[in-house]
C-alpha positions in Angstrom: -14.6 20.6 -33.4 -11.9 18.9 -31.6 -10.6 19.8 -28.4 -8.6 23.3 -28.0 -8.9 24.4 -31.7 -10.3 28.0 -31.9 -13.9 29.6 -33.2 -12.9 33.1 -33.2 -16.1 35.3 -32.3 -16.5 39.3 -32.9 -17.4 40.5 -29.6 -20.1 42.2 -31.4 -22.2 39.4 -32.3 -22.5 38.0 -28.6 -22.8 39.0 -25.1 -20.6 38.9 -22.0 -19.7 35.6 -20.8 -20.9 36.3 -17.3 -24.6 36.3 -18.7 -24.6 32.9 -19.7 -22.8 31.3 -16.5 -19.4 31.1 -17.2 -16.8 32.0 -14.8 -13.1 34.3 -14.7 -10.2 31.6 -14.9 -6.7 31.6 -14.5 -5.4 30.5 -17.8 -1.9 31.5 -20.5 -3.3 35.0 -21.4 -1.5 34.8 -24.3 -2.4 38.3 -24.9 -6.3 37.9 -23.8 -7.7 40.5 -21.1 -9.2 37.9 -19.4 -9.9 33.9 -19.3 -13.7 32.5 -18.6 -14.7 28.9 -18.3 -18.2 27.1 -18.2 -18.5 23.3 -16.4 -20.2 21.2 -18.8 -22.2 18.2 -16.8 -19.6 15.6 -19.2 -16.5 16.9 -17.0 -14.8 18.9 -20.0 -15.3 22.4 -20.1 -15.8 25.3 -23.0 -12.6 28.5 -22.4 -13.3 31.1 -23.7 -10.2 34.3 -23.9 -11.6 37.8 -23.9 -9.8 39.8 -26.8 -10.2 43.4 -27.4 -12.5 43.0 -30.1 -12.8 39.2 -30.4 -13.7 36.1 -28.4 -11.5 32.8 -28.9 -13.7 29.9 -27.8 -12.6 26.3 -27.7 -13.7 23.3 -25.3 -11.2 21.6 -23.1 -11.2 17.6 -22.2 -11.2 19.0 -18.2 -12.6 21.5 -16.2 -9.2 22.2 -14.0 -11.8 23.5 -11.2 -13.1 20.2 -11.3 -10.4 17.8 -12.1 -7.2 20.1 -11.9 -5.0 16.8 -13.0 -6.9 15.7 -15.9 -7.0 19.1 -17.2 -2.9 19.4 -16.4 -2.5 16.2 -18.2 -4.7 16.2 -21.4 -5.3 20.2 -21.9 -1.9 21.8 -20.5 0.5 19.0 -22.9 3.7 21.2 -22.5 3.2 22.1 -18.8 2.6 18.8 -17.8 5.4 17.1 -20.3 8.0 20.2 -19.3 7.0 18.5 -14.9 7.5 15.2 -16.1 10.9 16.2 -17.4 11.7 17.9 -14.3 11.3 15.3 -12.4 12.6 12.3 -14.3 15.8 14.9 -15.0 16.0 15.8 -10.9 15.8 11.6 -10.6 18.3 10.9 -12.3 21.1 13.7 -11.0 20.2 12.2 -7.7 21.3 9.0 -8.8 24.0 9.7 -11.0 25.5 12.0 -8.2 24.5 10.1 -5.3 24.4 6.4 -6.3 24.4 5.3 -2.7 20.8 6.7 -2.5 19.4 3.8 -4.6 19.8 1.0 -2.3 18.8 2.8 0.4 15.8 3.2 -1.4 15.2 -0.3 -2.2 15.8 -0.9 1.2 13.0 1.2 2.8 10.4 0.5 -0.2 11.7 -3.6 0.6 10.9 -2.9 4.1 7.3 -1.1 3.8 5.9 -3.9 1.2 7.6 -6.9 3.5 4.4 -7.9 6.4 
């Protein structure tokens, strides 16, 4: 299956996560009572979100204990897109409302890649 789609699992047909290694996470709830995660020796991890009566399971391109900025970037997209925004949005007001601030700047990035 390809990353971050569901298998939905009755919680009757399998055990606790705990008993096979996995871990509590901080994840979106998104309703679940809890998040668990499992490291996988490739990097990418499988999520698992503890329902009532069901387990969703999916695997994720990065374990975010492991490599917190992978996972942000390839496994969080709206997160990660909504920071980028932020950012190039806070950019830009300073510039647009403080336009003296780019040559000063250039001026201290000129100065730090000059020998």
């Amino acid at each position: 299956m390809p990353p971050h789609v569901d298998l939905l699992v009755s919680r009757l047909q399998v055990e606790e996560p705990i008993r096979f290694g996995f871990r509590k996470s901080v994840g979106w709830r998104k309703g679940a009572l809890t998040n668990w995660r499992l490291a996988l020796p490739s990097g990418r991890c499988i999520h698992v979100r503890e329902y009532r009566d069901i387990f969703k399971i999916h695997w994720d391109i990065a374990d975010p204990r492991h490599s917190p900025l992978r996972h942000l970037m390839y496994d969080t997209r709206r997160l990660y897109n909504s920071i980028r925004l932020t950012v190039i949005f806070a950019i830009t007001a300073t510039f647009v409302y403080h336009p003296d601030m780019l040559p000063m700047i250039l001026n201290r990035l000129a100065t730090m890649v000059s020998p």
